[in-house]
C-alpha positions as CSV (number, residue, x, y, z in Angstrom):
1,X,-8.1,-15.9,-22.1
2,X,-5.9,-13.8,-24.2
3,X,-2.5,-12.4,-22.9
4,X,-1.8,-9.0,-23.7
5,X,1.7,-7.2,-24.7
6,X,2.2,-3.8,-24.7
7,X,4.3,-1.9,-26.4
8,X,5.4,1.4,-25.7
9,X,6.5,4.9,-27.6
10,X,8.2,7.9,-26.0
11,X,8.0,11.3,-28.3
12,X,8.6,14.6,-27.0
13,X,6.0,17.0,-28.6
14,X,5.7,20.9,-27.1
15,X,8.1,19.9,-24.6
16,X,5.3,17.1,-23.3
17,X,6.8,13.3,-22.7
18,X,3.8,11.4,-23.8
19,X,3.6,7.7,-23.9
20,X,1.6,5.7,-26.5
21,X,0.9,2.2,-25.7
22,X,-0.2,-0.3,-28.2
23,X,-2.4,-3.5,-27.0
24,X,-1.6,-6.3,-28.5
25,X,-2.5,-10.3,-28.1
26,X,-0.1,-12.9,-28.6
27,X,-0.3,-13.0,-32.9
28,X,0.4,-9.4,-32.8
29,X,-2.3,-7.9,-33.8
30,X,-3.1,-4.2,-32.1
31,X,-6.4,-4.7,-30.5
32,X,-6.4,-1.1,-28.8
33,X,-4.0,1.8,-28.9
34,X,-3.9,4.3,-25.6
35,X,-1.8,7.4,-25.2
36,X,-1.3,9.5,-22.2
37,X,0.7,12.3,-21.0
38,X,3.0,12.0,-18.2
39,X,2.4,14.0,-15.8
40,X,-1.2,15.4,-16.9
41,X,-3.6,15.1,-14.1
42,X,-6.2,13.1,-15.3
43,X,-4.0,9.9,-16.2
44,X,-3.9,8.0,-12.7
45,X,-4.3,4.4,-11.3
46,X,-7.8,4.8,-11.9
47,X,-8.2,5.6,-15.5
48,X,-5.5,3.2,-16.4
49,X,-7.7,0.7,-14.9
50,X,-10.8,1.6,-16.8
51,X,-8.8,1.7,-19.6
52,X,-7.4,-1.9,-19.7
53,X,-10.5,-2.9,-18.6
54,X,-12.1,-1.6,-21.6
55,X,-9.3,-2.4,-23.4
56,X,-9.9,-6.1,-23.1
57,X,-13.9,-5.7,-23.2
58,X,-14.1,-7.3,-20.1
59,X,-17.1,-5.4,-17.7
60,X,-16.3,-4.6,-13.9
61,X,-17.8,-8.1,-12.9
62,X,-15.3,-9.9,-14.7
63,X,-12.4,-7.8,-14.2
64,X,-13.2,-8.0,-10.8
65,X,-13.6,-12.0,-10.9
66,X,-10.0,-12.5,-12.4
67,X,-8.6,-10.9,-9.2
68,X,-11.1,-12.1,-7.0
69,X,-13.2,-8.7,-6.0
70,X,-16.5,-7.7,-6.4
71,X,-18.0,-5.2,-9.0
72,X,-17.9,-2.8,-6.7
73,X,-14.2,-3.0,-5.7
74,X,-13.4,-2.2,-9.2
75,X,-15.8,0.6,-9.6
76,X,-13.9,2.0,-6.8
77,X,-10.7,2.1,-7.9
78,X,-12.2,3.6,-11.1
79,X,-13.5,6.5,-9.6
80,X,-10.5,6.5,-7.2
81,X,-12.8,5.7,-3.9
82,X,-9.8,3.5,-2.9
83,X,-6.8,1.6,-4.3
84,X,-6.3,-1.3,-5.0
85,X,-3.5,-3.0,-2.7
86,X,-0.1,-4.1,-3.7
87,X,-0.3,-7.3,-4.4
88,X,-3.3,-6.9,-6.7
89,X,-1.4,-4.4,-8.7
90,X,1.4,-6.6,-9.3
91,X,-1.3,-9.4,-10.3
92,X,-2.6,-6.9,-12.9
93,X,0.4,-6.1,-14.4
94,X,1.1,-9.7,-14.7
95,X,-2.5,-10.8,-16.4
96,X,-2.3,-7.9,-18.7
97,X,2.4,-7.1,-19.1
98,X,1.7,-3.6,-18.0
99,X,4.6,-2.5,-15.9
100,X,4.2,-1.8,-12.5
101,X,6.3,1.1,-12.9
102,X,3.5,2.5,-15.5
103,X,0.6,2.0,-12.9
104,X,2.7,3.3,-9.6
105,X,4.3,6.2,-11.2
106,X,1.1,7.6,-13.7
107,X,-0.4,8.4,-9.7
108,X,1.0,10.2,-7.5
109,X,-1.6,10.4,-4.8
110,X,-1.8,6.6,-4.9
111,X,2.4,6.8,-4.4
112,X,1.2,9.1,-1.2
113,X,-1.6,7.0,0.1
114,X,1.2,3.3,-0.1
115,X,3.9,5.7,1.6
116,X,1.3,6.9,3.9
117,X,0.1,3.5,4.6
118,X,3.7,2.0,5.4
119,X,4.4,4.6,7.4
120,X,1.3,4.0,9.8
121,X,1.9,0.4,9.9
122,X,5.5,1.0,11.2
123,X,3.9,3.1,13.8
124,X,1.4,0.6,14.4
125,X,3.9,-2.4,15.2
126,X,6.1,0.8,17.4
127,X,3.2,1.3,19.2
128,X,2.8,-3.0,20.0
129,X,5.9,-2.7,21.8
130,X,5.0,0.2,23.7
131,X,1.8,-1.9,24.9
132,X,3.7,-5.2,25.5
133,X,6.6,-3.2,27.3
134,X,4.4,-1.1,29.7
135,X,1.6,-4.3,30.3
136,X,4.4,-6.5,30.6
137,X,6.4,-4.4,33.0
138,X,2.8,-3.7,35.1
139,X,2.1,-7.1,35.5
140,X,5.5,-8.5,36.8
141,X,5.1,-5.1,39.2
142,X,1.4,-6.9,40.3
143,X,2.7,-10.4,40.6
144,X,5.4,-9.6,43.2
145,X,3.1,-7.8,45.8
146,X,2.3,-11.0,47.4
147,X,5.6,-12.9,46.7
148,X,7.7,-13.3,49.4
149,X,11.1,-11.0,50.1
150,X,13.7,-12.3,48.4
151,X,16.4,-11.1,45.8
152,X,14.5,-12.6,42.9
153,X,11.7,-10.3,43.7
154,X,13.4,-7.1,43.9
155,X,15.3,-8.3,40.7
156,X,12.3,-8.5,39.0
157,X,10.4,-5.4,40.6
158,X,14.1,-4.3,38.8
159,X,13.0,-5.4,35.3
160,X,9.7,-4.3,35.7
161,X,10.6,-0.9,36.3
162,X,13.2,-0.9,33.4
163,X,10.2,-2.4,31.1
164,X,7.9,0.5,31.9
165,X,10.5,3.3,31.7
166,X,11.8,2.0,28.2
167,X,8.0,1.8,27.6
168,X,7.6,5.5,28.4
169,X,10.4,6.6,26.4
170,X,9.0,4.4,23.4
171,X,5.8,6.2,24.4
172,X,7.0,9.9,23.8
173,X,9.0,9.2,20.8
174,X,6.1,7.3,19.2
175,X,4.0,10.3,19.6
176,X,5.8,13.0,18.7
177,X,6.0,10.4,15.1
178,X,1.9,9.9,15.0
179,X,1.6,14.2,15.6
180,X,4.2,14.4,12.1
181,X,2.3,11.5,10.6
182,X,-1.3,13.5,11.3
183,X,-0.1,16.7,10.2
């Protein structure tokens, strides 16, 4: 398999940044050259995935077989259906020296949809605590109704009440955070 190097030209022409980017495998012969223009709507994660796709003349099947997805994974990320995650962006750049910076910042609903994505999943481990806190705290509550009186029971009636208050708080914080998050 041939590695890939890319070059890369900045002009500014009628006050447009565009990039050129010249393909090239390792005896330095230009197999492809690309130009897009930054900020221009139709240059995103997508189309810069068709085009080193196409680039390299490999099909969706064999694109998709280098980074272990179907054909239909990649036809989804073509026509923007989904993205691809992190990890197979930076596996991308890699196989193909395309910066990650190129791929990230040529989409700026995929830069959305990765910040809207980390945000949820800090809400989601937020929200584990809330359920540990409050189950936790219900269950030591449960477990001292037939223990007998003693100062170890009404400390830990104690905790358990401390558990499911801090839950509660947790509770109201967390969704006045998911109401900004769905809005």
């Amino acid at each position: 398999m041939k590695r890939v190097q890319i070059a890369r030209n900045l002009a500014v022409k009628s006050s447009l940044l565009y990039f050129s980017f010249f393909f090239s495998d390792n005896e330095g012969k230009n197999l492809k050259h690309l130009s897009a223009t930054e900020g221009m709507t139709y240059m995103n994660i997508g189309n810069a995935i068709t085009e080193i796709r196409k680039t390299q003349g490999l099909t969706q099947e064999e694109f998709g077989a280098l980074f272990h997805v179907t054909r239909q994974t990649v036809s989804n990320w073509e026509n923007e259906k989904n993205y691809p995650d992190l990890q197979i962006l930076v596996n991308i750049s890699d196989q193909f020296n395309v910066s990650l910076d190129q791929l990230l910042k040529s989409d700026q609903q995929m830069i959305l949809q990765i910040d809207k994505e980390r945000s949820l999943g800090k809400l989601r481990r937020e929200k584990k605590i809330i359920d540990f806190l409050n189950g936790a705290g219900t269950g030591l509550i449960l477990g001292c109704l037939y223990s007998p009186d003693t100062w170890r029971k009404a400390l830990t009636i104690t905790i358990a009440i401390i558990m499911i208050i801090t839950g509660n708080c947790l509770k109201t914080k967390y969704d006045e955070k998911m109401e900004k998050y769905l809005q």
